[in-house]
C-alpha positions in Angstrom: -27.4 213.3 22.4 -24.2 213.7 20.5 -22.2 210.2 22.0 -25.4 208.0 20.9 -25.1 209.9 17.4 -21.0 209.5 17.0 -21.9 205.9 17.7 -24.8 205.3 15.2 -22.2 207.4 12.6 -19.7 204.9 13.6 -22.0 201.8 13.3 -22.8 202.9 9.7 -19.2 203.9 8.8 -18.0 200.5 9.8 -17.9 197.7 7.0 -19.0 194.7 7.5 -16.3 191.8 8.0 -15.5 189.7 5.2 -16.2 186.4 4.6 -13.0 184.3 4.4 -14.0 182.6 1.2 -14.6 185.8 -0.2 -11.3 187.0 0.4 -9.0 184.1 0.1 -10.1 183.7 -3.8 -7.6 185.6 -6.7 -9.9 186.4 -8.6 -8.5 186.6 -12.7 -8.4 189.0 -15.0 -8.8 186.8 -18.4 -9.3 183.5 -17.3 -12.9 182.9 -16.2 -14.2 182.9 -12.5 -13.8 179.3 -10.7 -17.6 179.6 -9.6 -20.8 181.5 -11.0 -21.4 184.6 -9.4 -24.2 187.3 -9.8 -22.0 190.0 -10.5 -21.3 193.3 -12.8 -18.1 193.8 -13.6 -16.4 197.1 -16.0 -13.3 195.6 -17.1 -11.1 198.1 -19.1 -8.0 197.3 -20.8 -5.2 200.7 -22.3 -3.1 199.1 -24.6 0.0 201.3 -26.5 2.0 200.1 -29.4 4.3 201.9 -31.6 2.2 204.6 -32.7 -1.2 204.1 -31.8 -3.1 203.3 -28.3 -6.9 201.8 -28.0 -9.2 201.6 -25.0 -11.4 198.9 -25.1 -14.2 198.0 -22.2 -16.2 195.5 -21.7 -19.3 195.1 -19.8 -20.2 191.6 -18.0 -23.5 191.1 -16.1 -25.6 188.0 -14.8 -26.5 185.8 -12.0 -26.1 182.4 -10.6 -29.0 180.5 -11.6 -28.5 177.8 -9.7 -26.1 176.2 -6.9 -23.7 175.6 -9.5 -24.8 177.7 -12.9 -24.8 181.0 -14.0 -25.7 182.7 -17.3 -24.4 186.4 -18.4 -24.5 188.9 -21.3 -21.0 190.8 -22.3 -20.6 193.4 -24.3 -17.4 195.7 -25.7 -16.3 199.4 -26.8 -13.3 200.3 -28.2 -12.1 203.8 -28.5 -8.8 203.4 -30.9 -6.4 206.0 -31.9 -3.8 206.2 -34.5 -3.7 209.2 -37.0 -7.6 209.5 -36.5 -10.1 208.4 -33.1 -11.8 205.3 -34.4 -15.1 204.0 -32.3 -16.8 200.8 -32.3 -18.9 198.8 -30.4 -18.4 195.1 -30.4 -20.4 191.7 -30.9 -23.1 191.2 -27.9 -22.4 187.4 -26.1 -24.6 185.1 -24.4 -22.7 183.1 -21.9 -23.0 180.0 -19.4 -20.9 178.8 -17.1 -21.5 175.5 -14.9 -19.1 174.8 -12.2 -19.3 171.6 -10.2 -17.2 171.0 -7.5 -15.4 167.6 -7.8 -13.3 167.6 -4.5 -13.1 169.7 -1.6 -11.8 173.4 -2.5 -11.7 171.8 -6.1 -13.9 173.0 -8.8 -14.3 172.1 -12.8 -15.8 175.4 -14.8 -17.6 174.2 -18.1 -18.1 177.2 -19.9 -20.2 178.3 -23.8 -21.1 181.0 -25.5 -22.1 182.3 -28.5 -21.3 185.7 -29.9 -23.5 187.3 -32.0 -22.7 189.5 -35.7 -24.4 193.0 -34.2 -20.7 194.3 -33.9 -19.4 198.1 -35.7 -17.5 197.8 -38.6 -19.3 194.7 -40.6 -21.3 193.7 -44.2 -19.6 194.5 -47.3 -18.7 197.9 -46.6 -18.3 198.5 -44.1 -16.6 201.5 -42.1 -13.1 201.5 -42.2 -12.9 203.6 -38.8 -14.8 200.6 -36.8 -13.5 198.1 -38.8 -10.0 199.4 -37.6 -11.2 199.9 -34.1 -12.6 196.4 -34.0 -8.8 194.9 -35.3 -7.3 196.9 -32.4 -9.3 195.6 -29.8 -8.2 192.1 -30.6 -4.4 192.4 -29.0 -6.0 195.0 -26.8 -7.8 192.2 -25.1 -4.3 190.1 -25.5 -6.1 188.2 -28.1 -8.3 186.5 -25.8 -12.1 187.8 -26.6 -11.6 188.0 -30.5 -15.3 186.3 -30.5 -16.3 190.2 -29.9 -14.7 191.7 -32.5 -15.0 189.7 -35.3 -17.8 191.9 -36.6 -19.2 189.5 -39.5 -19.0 186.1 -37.7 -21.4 184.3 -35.4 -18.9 182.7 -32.4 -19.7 179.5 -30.7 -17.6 179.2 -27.9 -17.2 176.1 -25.5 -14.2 175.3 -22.6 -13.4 173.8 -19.6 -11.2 174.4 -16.9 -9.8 173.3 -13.4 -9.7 175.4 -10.3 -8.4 175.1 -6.4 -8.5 177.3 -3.5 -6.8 176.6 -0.3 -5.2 177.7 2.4 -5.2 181.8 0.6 -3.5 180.3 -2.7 -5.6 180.0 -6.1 -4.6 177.9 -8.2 -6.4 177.7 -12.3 -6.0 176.5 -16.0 -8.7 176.7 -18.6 -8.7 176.4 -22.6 -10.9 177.0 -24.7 -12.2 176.5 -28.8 -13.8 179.1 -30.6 -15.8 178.3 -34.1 -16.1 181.3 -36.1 -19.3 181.2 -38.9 -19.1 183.7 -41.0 -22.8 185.5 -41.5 -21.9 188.4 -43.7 -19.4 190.4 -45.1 -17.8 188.1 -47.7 -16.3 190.5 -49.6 -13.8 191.8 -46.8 -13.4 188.4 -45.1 -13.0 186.0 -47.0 -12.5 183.3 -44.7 -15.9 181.3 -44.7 -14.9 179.7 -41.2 -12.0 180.1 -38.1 -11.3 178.0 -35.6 -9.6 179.4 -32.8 -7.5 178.4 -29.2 -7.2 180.4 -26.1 -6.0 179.1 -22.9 -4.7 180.9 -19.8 -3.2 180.0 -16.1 -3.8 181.9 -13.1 -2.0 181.3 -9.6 -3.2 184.2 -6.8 -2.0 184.3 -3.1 -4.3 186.0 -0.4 -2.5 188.5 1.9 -3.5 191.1 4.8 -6.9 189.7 4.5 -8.7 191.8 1.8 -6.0 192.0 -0.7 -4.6 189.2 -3.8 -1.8 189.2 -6.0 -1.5 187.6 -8.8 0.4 186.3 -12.0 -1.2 184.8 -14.9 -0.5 183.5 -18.6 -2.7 183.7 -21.7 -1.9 182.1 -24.9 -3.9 182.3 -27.7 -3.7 180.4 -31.1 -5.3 179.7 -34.9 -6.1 176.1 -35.3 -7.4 176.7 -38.8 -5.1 178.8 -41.1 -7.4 182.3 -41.5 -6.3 185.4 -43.8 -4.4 187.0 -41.0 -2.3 184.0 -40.9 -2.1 183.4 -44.4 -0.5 187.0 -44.8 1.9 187.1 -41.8 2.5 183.7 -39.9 3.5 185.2 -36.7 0.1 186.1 -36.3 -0.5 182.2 -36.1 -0.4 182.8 -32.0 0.0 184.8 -29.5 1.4 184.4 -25.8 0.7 187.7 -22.9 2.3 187.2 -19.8 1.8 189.9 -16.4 -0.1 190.0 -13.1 -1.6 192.4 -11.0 -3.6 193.3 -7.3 -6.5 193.2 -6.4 -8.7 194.1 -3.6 -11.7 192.8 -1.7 -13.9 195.7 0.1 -17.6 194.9 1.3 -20.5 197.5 0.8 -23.1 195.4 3.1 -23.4 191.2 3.6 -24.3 190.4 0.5 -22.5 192.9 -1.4 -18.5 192.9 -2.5 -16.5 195.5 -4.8 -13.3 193.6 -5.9 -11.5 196.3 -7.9 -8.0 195.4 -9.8 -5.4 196.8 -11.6 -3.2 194.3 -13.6 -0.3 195.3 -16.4 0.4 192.5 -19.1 3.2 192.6 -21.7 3.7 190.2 -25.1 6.4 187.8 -25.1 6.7 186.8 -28.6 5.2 188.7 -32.3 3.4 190.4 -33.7 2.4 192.3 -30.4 6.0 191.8 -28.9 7.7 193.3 -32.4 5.2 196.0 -32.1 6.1 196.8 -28.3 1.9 196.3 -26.9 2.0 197.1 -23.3 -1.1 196.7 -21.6 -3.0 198.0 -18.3 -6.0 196.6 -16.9 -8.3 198.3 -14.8 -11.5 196.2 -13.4 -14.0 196.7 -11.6 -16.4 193.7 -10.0 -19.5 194.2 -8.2 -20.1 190.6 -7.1 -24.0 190.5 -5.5 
């Protein structure tokens, strides 16, 4: 009785093996996945500066719709604090992402969005404490999902990237343009429409089977010439450099958990003049 229960513990206990492809692919931390995945994923990034430190989160969920496609929703919330705790909650986004491949191991991710102005801290008056919380999150996120927290602009967003995966070594590179509409609050922002540039590189290298480590690059930058700009050309662009682990762990066959931890620090101002450090925590359910 008790060595055919040990063994059915034991047979439960066990997790499943992992599929190689799984495993061999770094998955990112800013630039987008090389192939559509139904997933959820709680990606949470702590950033400190001189004097003030704000936790924003952000909420991805969808499916693969087809072979090749995929559609999601993402969301944001921002807990901020300098000499008070500020709160908001960001734009909601609509997303797609089609990935052919184009050679063996080789894939091309086409990617648009559009970001909607539901966001705290928006209209004519709005409240200072989101409104503050919202500007935070910006370098929080390293300046790479502004299209969230721009609180009185609708975003369309549209990019393309190139990805490889061989032989446990990831290899990607994506940019992408983001035209801001604004839909209400003239009289804070003043700025009727922004165009903006992000881009990022990602190289990852499989090791001990279930585990990735990475080093990636995000630069951000205005193509128009917004009030931010206007009032402090540093904030022109913006350039995050760091890297991180990142595990692989299966729940059942279909089923993969791929948490991270990553830490990413500015290279150049304003977020290197104010001293951002940022920490990364994410968590993927990939279905």
């Amino acid at each position: 009785m008790i060595l055919p229960l040990l063994m059915a513990v034991a047979d439960v206990a066990a997790p499943p093996a992992l599929p190689a492809a799984k495993t061999e692919y770094s998955l990112p931390f800013a630039v987008r996945p090389w192939a559509p995945p139904t997933l959820a994923r709680f990606d949470t990034a702590h950033a400190a500066d001189e004097g003030q430190r704000t936790t924003t989160s952000t909420l991805t969920a969808g499916a693969r719709v087809a072979p090749d496609v995929g559609v999601y929703f993402r969301g944001a919330f921002t807990v901020h604090a300098k000499e008070t705790v500020n709160t908001a909650l960001g734009n909601p986004a609509l997303v797609a992402l089609f990935s052919p491949a184009v050679a063996p191991r080789v894939r091309v991710p086409i990617f648009a969005a559009v970001a909607l102005p539901l966001g705290d801290g928006g209209g004519d008056v709005p409240d200072v404490r989101a409104r503050a919380a919202m500007a935070s999150s910006v370098y929080a996120r390293q300046a790479m999902d502004s299209a969230l927290f721009a609180a009185n602009y609708t975003t369309f967003a549209a990019g393309a990237g190139l990805a490889r995966v061989a032989n446990g070594l990831t290899l990607q590179v994506e940019a992408t343009v983001f035209q801001l509409l604004r839909s209400r609050g003239g009289a804070v922002d003043r700025d009727t429409t922004r165009t903006n540039l992000t881009s990022g590189a990602h190289i990852g290298v499989a090791f001990l089977g279930f585990l990735n480590v990475s080093v990636e690059v995000h630069y951000q930058r205005w193509l128009s010439t917004p009030a931010p700009v206007r009032q402090d050309d540093s904030a022109r662009d913006q350039l995050t450099v760091g890297g991180g682990l990142r595990a692989t762990v299966a729940i059942d066959e279909t089923t993969v958990v791929r948490p991270g931890i990553g830490y990413f620090q500015a290279v150049d101002a304003p977020m290197a003049s104010a001293a951002y450090r940022i920490v990364q925590l994410d968590l993927p359910i990939v279905f």
